[in-house]
KEMIMAR-385625 format. One record per atom (N, C-alpha, C): residue number from 1; atom name; x, y, z. Coordinates in Angstrom, 3 decimals, always signed. Atoms other than C-alpha are relative to their C-alpha. Example, Ala and Ser with C-alpha at 12.3 -4.5 7.8 and 13.67 -1.06 7.14 Angstrom:
BEGIN
torke nr=1	atom=N	x=+0.890	y=-1.190	z=+0.000
torke nr=1	atom=CA	x=+12.300	y=-4.500	z=+7.800
torke nr=1	atom=C	x=+0.900	y=+1.200	z=+0.000
torke nr=2	atom=N	x=-0.820	y=-1.190	z=-0.060
torke nr=2	atom=CA	x=+13.670	y=-1.060	z=+7.140
torke nr=2	atom=C	x=-0.770	y=+1.090	z=+0.730
% end
This chain:
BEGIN
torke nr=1	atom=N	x=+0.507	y=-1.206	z=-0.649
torke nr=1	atom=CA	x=+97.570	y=+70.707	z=+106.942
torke nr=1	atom=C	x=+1.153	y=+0.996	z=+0.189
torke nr=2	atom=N	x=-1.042	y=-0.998	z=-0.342
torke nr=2	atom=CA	x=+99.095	y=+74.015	z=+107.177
torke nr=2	atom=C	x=+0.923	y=+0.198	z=+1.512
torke nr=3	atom=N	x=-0.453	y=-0.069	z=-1.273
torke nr=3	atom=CA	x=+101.709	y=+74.848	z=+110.116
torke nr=3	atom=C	x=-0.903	y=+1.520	z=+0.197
torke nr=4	atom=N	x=+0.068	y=-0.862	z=-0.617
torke nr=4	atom=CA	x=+101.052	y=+77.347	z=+112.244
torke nr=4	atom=C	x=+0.238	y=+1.568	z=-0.558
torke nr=5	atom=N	x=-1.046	y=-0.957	z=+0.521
torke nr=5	atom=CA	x=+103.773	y=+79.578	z=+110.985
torke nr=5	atom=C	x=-0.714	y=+0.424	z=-1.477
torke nr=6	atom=N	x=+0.936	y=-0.570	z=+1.077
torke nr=6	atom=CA	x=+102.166	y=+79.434	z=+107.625
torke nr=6	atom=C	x=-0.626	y=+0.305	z=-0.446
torke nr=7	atom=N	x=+1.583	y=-0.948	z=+0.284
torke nr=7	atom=CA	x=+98.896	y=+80.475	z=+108.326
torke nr=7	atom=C	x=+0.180	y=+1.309	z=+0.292
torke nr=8	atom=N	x=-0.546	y=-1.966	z=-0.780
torke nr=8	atom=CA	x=+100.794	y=+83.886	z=+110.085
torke nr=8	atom=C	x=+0.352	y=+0.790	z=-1.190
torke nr=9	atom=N	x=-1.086	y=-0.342	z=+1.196
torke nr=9	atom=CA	x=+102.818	y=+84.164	z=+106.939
torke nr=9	atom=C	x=-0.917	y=+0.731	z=-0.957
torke nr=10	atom=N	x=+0.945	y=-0.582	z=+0.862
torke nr=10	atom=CA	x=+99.832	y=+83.973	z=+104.666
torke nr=10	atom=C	x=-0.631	y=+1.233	z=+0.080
torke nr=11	atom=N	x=+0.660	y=-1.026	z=-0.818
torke nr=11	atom=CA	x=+97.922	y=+86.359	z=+107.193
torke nr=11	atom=C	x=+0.796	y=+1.473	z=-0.629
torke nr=12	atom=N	x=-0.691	y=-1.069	z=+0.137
torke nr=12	atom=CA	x=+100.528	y=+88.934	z=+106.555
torke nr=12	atom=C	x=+0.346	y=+0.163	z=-0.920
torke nr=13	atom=N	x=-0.083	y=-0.097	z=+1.218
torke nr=13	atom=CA	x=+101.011	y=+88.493	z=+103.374
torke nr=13	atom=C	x=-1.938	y=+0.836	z=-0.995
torke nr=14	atom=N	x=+1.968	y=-0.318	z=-0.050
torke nr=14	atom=CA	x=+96.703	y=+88.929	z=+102.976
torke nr=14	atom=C	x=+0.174	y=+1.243	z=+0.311
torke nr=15	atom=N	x=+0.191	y=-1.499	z=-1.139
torke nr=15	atom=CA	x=+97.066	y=+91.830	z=+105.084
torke nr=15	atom=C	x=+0.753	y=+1.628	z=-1.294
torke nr=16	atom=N	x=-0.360	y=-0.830	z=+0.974
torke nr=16	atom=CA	x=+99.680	y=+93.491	z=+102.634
torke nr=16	atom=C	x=-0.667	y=+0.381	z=-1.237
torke nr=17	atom=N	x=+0.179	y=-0.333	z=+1.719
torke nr=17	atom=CA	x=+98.219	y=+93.012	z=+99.322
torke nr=17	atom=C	x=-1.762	y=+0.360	z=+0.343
torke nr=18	atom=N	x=+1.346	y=-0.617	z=-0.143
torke nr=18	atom=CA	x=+94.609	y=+94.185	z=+101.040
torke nr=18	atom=C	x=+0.233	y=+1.254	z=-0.011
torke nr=19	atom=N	x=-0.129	y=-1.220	z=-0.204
torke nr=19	atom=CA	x=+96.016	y=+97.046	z=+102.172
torke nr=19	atom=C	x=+0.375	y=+0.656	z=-1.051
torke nr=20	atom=N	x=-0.220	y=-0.738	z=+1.339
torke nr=20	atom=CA	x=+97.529	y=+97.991	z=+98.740
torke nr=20	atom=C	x=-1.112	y=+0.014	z=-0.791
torke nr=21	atom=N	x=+1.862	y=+0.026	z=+0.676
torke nr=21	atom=CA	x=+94.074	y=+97.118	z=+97.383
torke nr=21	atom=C	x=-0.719	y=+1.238	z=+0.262
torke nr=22	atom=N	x=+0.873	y=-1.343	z=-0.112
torke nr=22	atom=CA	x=+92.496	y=+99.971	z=+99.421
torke nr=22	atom=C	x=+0.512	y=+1.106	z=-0.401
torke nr=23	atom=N	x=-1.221	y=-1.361	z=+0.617
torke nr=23	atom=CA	x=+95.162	y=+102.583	z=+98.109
torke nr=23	atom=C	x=-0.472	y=+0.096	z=-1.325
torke nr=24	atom=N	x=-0.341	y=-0.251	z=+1.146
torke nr=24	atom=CA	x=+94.357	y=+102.538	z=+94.571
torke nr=24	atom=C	x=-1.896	y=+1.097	z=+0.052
torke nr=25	atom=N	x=+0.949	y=-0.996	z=+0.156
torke nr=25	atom=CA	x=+92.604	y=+105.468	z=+93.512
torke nr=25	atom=C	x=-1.306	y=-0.407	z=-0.597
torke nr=26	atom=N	x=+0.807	y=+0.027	z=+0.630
torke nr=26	atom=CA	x=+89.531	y=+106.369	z=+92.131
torke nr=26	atom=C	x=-0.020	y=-0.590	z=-1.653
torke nr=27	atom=N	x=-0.317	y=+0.217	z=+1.329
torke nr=27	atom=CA	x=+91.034	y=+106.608	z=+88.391
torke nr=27	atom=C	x=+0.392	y=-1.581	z=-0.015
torke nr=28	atom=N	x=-0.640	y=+0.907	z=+0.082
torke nr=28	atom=CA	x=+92.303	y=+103.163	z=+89.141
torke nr=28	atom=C	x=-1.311	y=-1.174	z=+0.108
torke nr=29	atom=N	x=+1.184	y=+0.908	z=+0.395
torke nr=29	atom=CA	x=+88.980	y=+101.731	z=+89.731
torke nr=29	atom=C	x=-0.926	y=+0.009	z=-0.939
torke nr=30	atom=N	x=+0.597	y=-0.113	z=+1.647
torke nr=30	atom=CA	x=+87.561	y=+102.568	z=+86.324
torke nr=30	atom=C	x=+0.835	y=-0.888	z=-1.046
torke nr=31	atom=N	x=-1.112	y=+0.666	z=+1.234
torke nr=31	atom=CA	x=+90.705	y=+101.903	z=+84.090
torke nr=31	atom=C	x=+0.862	y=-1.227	z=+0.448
torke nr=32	atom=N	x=-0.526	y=+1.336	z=-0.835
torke nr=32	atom=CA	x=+91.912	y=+98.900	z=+86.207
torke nr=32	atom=C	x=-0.898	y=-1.110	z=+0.617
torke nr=33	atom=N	x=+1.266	y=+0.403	z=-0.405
torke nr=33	atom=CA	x=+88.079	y=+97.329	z=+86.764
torke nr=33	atom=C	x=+0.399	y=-1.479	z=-0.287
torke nr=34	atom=N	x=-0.007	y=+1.333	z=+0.330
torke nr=34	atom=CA	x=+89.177	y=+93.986	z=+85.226
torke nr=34	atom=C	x=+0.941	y=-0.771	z=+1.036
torke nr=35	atom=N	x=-0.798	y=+0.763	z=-0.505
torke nr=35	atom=CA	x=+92.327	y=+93.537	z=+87.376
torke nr=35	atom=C	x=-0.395	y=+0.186	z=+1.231
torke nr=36	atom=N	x=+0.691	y=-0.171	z=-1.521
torke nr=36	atom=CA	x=+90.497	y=+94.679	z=+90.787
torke nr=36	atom=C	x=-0.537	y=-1.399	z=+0.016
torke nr=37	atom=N	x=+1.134	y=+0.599	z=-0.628
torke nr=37	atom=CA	x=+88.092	y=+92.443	z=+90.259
torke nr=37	atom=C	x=+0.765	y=-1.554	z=+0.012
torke nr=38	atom=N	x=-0.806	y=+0.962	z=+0.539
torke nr=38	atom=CA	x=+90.381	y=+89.517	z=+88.900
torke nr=38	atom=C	x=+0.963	y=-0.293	z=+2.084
torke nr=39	atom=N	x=-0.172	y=-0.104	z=-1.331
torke nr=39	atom=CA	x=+92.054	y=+90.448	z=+92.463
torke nr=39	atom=C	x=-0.541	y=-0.454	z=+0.877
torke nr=40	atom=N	x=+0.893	y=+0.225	z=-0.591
torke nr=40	atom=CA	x=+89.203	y=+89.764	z=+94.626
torke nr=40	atom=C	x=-0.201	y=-1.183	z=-0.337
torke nr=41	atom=N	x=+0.451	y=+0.955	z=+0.190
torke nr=41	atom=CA	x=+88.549	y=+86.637	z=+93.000
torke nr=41	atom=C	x=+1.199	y=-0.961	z=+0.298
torke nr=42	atom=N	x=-1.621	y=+0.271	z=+0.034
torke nr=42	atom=CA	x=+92.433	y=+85.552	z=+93.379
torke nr=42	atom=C	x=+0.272	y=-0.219	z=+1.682
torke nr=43	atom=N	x=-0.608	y=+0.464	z=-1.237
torke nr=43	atom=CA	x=+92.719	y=+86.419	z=+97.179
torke nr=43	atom=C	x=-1.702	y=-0.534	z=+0.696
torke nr=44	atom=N	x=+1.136	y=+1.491	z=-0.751
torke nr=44	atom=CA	x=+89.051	y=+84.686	z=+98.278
torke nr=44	atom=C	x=+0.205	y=-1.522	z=+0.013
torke nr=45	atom=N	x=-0.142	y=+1.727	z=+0.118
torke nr=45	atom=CA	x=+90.527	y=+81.621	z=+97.080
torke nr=45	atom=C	x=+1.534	y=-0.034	z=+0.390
torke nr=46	atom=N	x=-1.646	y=+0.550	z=-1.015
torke nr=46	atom=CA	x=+94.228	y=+82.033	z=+99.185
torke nr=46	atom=C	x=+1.198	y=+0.031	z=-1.569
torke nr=47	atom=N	x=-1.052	y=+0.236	z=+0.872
torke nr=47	atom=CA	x=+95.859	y=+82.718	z=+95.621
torke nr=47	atom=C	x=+0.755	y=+0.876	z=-0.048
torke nr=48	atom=N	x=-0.312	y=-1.549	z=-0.369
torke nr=48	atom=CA	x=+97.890	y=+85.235	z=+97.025
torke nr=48	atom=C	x=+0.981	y=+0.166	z=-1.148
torke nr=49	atom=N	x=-1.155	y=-0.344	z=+0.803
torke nr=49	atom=CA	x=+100.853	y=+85.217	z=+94.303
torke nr=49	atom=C	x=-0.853	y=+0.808	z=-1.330
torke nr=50	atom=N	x=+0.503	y=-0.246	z=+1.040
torke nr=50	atom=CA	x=+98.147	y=+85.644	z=+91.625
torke nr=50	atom=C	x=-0.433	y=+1.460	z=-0.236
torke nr=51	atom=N	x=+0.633	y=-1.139	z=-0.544
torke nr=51	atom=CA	x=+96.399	y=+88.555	z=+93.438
torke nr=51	atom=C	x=+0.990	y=+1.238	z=-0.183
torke nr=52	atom=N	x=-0.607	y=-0.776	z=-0.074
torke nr=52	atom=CA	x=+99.663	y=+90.041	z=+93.604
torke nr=52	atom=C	x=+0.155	y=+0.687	z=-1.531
torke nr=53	atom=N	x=-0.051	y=-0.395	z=+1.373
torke nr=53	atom=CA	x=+100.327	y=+89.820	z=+89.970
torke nr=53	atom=C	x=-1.528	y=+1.097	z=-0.653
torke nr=54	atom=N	x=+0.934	y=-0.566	z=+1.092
torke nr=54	atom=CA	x=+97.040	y=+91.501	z=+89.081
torke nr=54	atom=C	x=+0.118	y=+1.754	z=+0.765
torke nr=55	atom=N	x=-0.568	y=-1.737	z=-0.309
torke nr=55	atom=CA	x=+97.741	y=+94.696	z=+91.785
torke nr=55	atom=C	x=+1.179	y=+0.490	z=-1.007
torke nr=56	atom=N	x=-0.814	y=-0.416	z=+0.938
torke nr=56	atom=CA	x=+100.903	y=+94.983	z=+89.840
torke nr=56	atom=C	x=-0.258	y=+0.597	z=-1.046
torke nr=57	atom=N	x=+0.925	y=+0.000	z=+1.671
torke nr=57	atom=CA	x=+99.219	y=+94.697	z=+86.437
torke nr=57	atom=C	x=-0.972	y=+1.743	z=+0.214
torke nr=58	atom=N	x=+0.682	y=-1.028	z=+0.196
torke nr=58	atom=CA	x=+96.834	y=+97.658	z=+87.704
torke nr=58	atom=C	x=+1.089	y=+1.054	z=+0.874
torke nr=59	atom=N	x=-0.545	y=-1.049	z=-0.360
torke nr=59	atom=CA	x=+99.318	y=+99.192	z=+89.550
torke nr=59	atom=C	x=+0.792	y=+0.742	z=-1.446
torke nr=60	atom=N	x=-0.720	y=-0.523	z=+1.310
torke nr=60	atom=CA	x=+101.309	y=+99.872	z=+85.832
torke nr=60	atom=C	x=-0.394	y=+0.688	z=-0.736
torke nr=61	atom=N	x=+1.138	y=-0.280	z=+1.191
torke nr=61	atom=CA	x=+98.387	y=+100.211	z=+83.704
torke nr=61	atom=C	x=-0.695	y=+1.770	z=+0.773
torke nr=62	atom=N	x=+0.354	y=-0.828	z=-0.627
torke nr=62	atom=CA	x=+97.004	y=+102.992	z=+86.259
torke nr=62	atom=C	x=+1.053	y=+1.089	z=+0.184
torke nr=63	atom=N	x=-1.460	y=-0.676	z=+0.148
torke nr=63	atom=CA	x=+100.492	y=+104.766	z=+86.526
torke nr=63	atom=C	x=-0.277	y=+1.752	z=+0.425
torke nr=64	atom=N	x=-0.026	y=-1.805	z=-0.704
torke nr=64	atom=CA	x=+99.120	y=+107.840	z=+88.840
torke nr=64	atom=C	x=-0.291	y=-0.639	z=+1.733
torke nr=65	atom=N	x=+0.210	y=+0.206	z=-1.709
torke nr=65	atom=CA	x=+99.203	y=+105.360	z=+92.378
torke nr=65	atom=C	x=+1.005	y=+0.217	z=+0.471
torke nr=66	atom=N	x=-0.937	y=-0.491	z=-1.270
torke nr=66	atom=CA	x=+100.929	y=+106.439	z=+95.454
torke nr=66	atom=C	x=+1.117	y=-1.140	z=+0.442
torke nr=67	atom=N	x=-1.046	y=+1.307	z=-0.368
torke nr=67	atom=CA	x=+103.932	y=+104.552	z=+96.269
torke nr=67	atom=C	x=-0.169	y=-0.390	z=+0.982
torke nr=68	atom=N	x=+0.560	y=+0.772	z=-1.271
torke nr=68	atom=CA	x=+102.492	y=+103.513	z=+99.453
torke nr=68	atom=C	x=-0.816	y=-1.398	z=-0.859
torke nr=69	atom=N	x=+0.493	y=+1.432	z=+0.156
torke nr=69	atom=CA	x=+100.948	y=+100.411	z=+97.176
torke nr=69	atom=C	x=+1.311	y=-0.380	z=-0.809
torke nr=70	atom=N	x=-1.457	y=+0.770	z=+0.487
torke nr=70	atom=CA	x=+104.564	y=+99.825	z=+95.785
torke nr=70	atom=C	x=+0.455	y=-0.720	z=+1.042
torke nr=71	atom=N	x=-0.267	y=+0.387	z=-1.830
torke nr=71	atom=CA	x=+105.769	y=+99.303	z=+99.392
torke nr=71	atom=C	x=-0.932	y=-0.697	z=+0.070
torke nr=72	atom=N	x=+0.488	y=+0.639	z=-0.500
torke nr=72	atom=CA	x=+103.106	y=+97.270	z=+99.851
torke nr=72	atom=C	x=+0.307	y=-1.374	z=-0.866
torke nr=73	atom=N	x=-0.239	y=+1.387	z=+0.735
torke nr=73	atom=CA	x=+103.642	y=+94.770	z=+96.909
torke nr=73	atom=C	x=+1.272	y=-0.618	z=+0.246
torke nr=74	atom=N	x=-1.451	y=+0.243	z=-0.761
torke nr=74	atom=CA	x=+107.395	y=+94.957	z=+98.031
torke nr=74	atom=C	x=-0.160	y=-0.691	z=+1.169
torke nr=75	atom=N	x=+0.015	y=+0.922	z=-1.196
torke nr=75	atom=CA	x=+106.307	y=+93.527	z=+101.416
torke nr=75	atom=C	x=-0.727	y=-1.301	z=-0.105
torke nr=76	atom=N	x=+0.557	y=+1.266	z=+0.387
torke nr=76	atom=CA	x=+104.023	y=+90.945	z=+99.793
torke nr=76	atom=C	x=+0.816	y=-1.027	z=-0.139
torke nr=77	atom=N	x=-0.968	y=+0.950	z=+1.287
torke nr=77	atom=CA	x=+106.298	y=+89.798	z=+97.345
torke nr=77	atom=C	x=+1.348	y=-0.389	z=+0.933
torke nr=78	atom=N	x=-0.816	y=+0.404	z=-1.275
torke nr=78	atom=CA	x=+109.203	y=+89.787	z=+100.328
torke nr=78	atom=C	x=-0.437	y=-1.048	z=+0.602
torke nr=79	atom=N	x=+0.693	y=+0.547	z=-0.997
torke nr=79	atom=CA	x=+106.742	y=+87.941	z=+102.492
torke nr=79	atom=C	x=+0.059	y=-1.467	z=-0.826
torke nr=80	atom=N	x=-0.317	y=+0.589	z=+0.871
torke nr=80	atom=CA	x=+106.605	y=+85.546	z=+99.875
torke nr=80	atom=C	x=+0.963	y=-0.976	z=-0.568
torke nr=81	atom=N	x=-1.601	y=+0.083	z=+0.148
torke nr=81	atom=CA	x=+109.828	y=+85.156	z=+99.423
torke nr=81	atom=C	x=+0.188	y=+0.010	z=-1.932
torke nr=82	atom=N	x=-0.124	y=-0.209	z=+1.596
torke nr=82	atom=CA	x=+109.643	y=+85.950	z=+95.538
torke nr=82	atom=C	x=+0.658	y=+1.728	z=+0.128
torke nr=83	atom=N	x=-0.854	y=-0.996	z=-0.307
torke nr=83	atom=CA	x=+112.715	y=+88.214	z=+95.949
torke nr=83	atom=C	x=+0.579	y=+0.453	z=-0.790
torke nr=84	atom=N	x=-0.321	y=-0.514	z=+1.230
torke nr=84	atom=CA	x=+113.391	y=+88.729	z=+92.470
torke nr=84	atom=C	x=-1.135	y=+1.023	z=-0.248
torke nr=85	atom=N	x=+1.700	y=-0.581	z=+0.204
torke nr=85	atom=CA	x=+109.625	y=+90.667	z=+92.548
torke nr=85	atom=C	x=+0.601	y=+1.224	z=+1.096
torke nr=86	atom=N	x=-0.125	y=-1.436	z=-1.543
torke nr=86	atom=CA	x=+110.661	y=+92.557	z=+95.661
torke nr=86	atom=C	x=+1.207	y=+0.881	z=-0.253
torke nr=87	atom=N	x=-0.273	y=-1.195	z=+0.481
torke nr=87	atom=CA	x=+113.656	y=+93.576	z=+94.283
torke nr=87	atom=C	x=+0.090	y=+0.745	z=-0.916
torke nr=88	atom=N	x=+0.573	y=-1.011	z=+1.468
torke nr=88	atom=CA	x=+112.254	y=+95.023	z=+91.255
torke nr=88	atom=C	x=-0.464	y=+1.195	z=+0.788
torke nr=89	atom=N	x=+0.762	y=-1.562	z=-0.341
torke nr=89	atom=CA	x=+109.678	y=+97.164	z=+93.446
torke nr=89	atom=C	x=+1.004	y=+0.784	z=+0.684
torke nr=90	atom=N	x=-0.772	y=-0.758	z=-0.295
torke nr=90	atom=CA	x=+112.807	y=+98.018	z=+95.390
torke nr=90	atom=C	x=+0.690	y=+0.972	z=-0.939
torke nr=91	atom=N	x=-0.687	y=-0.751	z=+0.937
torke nr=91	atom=CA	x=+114.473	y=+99.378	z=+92.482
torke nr=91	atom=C	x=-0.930	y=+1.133	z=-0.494
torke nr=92	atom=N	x=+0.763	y=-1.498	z=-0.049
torke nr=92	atom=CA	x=+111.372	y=+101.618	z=+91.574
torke nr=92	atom=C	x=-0.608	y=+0.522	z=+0.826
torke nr=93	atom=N	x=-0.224	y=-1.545	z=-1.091
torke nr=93	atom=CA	x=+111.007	y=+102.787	z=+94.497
torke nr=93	atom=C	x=+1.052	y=+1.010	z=-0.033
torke nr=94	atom=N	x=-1.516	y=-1.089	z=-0.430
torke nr=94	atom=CA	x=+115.111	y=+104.167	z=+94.885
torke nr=94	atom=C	x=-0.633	y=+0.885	z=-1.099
torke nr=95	atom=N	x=-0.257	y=-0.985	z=+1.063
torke nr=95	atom=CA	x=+114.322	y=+105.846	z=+91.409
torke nr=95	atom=C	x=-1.052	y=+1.185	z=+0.371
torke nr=96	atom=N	x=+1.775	y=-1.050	z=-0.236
torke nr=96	atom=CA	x=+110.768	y=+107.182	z=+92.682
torke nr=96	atom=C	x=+0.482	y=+0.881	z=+1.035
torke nr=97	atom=N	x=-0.451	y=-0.999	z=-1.372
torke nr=97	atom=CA	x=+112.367	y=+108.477	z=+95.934
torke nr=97	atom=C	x=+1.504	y=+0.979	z=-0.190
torke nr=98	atom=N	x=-1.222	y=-0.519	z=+0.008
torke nr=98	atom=CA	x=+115.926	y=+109.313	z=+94.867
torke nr=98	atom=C	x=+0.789	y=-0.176	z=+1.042
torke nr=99	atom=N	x=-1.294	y=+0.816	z=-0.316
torke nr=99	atom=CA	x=+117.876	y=+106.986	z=+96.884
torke nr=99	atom=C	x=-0.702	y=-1.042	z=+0.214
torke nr=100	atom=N	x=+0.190	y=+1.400	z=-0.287
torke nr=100	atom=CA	x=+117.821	y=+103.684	z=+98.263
torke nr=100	atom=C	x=-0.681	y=-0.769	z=+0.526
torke nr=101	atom=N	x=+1.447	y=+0.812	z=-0.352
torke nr=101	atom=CA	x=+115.186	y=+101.782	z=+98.829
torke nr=101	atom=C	x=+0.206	y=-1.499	z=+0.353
torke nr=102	atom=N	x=+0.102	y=+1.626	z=+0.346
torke nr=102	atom=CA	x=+115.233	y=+98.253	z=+100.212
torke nr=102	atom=C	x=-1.368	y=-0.219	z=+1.291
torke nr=103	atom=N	x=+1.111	y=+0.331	z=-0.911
torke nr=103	atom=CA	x=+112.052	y=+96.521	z=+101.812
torke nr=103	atom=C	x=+0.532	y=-0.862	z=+1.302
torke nr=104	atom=N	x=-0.631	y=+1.172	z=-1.618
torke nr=104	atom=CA	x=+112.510	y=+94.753	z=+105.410
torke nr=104	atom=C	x=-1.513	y=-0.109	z=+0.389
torke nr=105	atom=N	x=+1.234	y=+0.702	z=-0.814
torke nr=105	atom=CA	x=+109.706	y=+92.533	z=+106.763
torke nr=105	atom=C	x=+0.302	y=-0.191	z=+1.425
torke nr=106	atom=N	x=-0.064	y=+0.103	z=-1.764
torke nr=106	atom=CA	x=+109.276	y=+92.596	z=+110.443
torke nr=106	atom=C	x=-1.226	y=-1.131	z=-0.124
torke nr=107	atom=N	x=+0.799	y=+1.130	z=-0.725
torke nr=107	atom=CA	x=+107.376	y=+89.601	z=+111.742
torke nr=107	atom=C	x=-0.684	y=+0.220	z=+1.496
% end
């Protein structure tokens, strides 16, 4: 059975990659229909790493979303602790913003 701690973890991890879920545009739910839905089917069943990979996937393929769902996969993928992932989105963020970008998880 899960601890405690790791049902919070998950929670907040859930929480991130929902919230980047509701960010993606309109255009993104047409030309990104396979990986939404692929999404949805990913975090009903707690597969949060998978889920992440498919926002990614439509976050690329879609390539007109708001960096408010970059930052969010950055706090996933942090949360996570898949910190080679986090600091990728860190890195396109600095370039997107024009400086330095690093994600910090608050608990």
């Amino acid at each position: 059975m899960a601890s405690e701690e790791l049902k919070k973890s998950w929670a907040r991890t859930e929480g991130y990659l929902r919230d980047a879920r509701a960010r993606f545009s309109k255009t993104a739910e047409d030309t990104c229909s396979d990986e939404l839905a692929d999404f949805q089917d990913y975090i009903d069943h707690n597969e949060l790493g998978l889920a992440l990979e498919c926002l990614d996937e439509a976050f690329e393929r879609s390539g007109v979303e708001d960096l408010r769902v970059l930052e969010l996969l950055a706090l996933a993928a942090a949360n996570m602790s898949l910190h080679d992932r986090q600091q990728l989105y860190d890195e396109q963020l600095s370039v997107a913003l024009g400086r330095k970008y690093e994600t910090v998880v608050r608990s």
